[in-house]
Structures are given as structure tokens and as C-alpha cells.
PyMOL commands that place a pseudoatom at each C-alpha (Angstrom):
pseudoatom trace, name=CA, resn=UNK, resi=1, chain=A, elem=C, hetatm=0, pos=[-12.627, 2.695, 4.544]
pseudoatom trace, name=CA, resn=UNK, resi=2, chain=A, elem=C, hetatm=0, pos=[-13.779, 2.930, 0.992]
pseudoatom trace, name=CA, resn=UNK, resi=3, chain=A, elem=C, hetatm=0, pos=[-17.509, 3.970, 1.804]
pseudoatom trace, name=CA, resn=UNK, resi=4, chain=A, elem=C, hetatm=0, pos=[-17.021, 7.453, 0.492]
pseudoatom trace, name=CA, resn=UNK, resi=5, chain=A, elem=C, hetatm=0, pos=[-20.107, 10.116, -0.167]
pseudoatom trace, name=CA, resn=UNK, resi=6, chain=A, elem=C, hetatm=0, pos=[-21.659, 9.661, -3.685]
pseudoatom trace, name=CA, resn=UNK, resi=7, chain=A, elem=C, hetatm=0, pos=[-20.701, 12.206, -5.093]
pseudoatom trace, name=CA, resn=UNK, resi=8, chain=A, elem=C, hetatm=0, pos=[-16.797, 12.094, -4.344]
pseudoatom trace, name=CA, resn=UNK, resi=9, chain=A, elem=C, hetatm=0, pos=[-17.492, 7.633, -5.826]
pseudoatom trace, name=CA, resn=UNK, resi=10, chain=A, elem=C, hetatm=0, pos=[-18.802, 9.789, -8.841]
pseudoatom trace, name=CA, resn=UNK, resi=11, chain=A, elem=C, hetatm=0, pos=[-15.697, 11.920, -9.086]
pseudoatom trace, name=CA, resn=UNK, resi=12, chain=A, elem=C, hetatm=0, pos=[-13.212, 9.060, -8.222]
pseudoatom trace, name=CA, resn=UNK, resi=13, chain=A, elem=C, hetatm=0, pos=[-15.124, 7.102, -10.809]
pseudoatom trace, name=CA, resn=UNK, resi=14, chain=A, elem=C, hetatm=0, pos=[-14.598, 9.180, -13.913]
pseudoatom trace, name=CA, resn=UNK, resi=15, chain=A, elem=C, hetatm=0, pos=[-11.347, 9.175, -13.140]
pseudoatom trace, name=CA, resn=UNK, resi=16, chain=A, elem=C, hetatm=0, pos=[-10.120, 12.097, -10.169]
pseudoatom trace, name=CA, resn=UNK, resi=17, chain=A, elem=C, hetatm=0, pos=[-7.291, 11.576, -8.798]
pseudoatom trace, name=CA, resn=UNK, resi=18, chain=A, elem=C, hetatm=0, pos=[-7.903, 10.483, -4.717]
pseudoatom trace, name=CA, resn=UNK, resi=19, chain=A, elem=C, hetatm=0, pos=[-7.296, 13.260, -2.298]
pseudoatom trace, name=CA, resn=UNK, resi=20, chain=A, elem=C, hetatm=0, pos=[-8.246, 11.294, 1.006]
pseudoatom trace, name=CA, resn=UNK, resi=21, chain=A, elem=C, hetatm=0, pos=[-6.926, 7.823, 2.375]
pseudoatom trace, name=CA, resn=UNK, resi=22, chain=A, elem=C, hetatm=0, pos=[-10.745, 6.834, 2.512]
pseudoatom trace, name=CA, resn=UNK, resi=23, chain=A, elem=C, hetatm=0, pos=[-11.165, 7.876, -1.161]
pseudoatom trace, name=CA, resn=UNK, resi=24, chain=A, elem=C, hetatm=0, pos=[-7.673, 5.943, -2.042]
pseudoatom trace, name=CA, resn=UNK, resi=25, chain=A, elem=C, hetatm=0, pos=[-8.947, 3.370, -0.585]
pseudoatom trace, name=CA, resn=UNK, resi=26, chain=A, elem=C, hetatm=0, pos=[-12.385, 3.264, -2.448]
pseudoatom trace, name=CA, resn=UNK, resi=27, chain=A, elem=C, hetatm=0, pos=[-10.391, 3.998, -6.162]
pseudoatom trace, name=CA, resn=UNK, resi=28, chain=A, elem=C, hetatm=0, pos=[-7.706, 0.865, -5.092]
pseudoatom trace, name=CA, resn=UNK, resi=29, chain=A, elem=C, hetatm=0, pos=[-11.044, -1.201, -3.992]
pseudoatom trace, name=CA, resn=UNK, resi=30, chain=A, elem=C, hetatm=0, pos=[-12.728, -0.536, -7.417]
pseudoatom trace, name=CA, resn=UNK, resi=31, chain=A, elem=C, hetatm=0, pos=[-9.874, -1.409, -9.125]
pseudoatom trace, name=CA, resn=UNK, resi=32, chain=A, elem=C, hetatm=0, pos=[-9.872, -4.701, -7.306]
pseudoatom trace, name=CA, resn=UNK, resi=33, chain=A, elem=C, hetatm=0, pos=[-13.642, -5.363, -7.731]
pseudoatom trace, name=CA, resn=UNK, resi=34, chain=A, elem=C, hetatm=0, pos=[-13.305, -4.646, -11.723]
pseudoatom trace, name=CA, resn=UNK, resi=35, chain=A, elem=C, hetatm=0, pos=[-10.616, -7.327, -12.098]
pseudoatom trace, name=CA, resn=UNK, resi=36, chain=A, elem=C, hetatm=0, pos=[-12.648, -9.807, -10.493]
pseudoatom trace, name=CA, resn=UNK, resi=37, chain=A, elem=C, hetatm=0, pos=[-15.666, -8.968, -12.893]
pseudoatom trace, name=CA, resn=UNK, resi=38, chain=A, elem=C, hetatm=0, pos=[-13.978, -8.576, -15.805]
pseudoatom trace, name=CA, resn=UNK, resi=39, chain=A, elem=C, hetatm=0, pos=[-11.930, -11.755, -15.152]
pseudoatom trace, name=CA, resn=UNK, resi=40, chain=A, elem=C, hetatm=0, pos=[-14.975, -13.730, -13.919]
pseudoatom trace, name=CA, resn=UNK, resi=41, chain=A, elem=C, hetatm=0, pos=[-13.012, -14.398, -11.416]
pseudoatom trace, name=CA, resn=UNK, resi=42, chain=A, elem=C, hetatm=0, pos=[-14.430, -16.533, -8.582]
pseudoatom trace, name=CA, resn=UNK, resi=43, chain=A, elem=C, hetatm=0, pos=[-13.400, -18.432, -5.631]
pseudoatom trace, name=CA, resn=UNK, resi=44, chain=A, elem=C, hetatm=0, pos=[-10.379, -18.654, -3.601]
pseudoatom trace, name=CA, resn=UNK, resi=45, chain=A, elem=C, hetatm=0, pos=[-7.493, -18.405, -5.845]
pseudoatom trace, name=CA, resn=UNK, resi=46, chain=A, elem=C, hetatm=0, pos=[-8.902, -15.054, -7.755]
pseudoatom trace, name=CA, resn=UNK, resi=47, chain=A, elem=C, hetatm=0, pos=[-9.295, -13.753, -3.813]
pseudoatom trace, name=CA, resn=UNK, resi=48, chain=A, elem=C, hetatm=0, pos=[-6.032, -14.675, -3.251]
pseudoatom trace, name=CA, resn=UNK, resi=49, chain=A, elem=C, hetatm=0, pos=[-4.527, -12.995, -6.168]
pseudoatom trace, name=CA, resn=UNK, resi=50, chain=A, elem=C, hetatm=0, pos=[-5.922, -9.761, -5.335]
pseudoatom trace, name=CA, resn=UNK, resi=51, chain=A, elem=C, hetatm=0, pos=[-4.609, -9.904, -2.292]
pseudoatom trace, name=CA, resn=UNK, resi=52, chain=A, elem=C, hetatm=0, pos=[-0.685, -11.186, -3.227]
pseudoatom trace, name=CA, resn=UNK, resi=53, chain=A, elem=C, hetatm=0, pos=[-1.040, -7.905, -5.674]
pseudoatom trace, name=CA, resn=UNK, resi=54, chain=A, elem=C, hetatm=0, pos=[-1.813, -5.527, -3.351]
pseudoatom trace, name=CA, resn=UNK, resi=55, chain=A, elem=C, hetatm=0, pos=[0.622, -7.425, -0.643]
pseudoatom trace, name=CA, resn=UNK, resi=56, chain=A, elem=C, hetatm=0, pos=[3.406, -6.741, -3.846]
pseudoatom trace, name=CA, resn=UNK, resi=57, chain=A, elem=C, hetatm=0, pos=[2.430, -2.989, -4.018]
pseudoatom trace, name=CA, resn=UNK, resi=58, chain=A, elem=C, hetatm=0, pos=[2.772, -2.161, -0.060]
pseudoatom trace, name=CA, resn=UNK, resi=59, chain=A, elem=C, hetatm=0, pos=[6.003, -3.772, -0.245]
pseudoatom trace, name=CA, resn=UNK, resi=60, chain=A, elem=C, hetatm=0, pos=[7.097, -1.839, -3.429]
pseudoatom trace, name=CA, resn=UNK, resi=61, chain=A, elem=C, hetatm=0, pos=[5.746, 1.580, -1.722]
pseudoatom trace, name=CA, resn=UNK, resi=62, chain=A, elem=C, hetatm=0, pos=[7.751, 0.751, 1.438]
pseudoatom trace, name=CA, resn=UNK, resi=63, chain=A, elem=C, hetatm=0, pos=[10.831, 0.150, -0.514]
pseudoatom trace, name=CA, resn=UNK, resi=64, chain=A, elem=C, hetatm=0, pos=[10.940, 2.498, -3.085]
pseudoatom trace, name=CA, resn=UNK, resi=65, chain=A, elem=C, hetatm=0, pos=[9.134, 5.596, -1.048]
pseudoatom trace, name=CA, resn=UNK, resi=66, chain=A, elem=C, hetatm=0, pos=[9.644, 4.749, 3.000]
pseudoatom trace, name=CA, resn=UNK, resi=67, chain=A, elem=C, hetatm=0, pos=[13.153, 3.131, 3.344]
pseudoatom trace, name=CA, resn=UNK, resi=68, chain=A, elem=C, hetatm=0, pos=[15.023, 6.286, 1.276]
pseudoatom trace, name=CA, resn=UNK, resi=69, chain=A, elem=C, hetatm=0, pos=[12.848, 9.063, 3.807]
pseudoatom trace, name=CA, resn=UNK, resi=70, chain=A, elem=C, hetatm=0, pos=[13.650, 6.768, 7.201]
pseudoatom trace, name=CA, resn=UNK, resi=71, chain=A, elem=C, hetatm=0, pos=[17.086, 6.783, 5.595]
pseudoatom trace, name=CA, resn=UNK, resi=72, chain=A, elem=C, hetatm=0, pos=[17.339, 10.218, 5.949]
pseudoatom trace, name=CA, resn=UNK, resi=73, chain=A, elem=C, hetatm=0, pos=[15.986, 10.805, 9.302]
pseudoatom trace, name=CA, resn=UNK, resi=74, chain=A, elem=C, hetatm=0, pos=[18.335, 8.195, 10.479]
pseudoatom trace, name=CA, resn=UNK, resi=75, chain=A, elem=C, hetatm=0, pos=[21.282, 10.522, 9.232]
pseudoatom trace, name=CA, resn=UNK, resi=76, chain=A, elem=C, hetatm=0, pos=[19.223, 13.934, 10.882]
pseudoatom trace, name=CA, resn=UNK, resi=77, chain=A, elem=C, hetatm=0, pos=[18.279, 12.361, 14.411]
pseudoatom trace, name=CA, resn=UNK, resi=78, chain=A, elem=C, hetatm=0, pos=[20.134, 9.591, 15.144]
pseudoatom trace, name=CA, resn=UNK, resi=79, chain=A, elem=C, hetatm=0, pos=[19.092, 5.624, 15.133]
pseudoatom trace, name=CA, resn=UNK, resi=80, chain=A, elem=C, hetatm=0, pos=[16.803, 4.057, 17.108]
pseudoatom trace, name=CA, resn=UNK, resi=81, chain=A, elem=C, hetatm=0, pos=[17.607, 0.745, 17.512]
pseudoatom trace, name=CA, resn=UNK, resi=82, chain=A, elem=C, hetatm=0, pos=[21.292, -0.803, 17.900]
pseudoatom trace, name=CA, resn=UNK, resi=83, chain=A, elem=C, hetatm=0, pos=[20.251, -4.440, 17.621]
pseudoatom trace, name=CA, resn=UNK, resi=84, chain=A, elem=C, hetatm=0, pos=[21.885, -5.743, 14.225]
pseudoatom trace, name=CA, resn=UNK, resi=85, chain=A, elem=C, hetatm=0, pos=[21.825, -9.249, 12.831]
pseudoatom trace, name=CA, resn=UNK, resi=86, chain=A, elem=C, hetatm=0, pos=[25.270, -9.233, 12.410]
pseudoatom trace, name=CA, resn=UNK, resi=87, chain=A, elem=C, hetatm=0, pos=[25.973, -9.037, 16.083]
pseudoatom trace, name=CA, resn=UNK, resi=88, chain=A, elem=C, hetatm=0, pos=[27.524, -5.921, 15.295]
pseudoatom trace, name=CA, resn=UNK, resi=89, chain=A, elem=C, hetatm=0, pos=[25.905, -4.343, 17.999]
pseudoatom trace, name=CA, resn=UNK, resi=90, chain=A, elem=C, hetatm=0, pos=[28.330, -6.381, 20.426]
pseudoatom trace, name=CA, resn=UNK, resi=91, chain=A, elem=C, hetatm=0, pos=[31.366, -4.366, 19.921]
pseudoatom trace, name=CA, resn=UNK, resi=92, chain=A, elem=C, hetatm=0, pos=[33.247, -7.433, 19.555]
for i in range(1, 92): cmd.bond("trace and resi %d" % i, "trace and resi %d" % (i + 1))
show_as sticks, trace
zoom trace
């Protein structure tokens, strides 16, 4: 949640770096809320943006940061799932 004590919104406001999910969360939400001011942005369609953005960045983070560390612990512990697409799974 981005409802953070005042003084860490002071710190995160001048520019600290986030060192909590609830404070990430209140920097990213700031970010968003700027945007829409500074864009007098209204309405659906600015909402909308917004959101497709930050939809954009959790895939990005998932691809770039999650998929290459699952990777990995695939290769140290084994799967866990042996359903593929490809029917693979079959044997056939």
C-alpha cells in the first residue's frame, strides 16, 4: 500500500531510493499521479494508460529479472510441471 509515514513520503519525495514494497509502491504511485497532472490528463483513456504502462513494466520485470532466476532453479531442483504444449509430455 502506498500510505507510508510522512516522513519516509518526505524522503521518497526528494528523491530516496525505496527500501520497502509499501514505499515502492508509494514512489511508483507518485509517479503515476504526476503524469496525470502534468498531462491534464482526465477520464478513462489517461486511466487506462497508466495502467497498460505499468501492465508493460510487470511484464518486462518478469521477463528480464524472474524467467532467467526460475531458469536456474529449474536446472538446481528439478521441474515442476511436465505438461508442455507441444504434447511433449506424452512420450510419443
Amino acid at each position: 500500500m502506498p500510505y507510508i509515514k510522512p516522513e519516509d513520503r518526505v524522503r521518497i519525495d526528494a528523491g530516496g531510493t525505496p527500501t520497502t514494497a509499501g514505499e515502492l509502491n508509494y514512489a511508483i504511485t507518485r509517479l503515476c499521479d504526476a503524469y496525470l497532472i502534468d498531462n491534464k490528463a482526465g477520464g478513462y483513456a489517461a486511466i487506462n494508460d497508466v495502467i497498460g504502462v505499468l501492465e508493460c513494466c510487470k511484464l518486462e520485470m518478469y521477463q528480464v529479472q524472474a524467467v532467467p532466476y526460475e531458469q536456474v532453479k529449474m536446472k538446481e531442483n528439478g521441474e515442476a510441471m511436465t505438461w508442455r504444449a507441444d504434447r511433449s509430455h506424452e512420450g510419443a
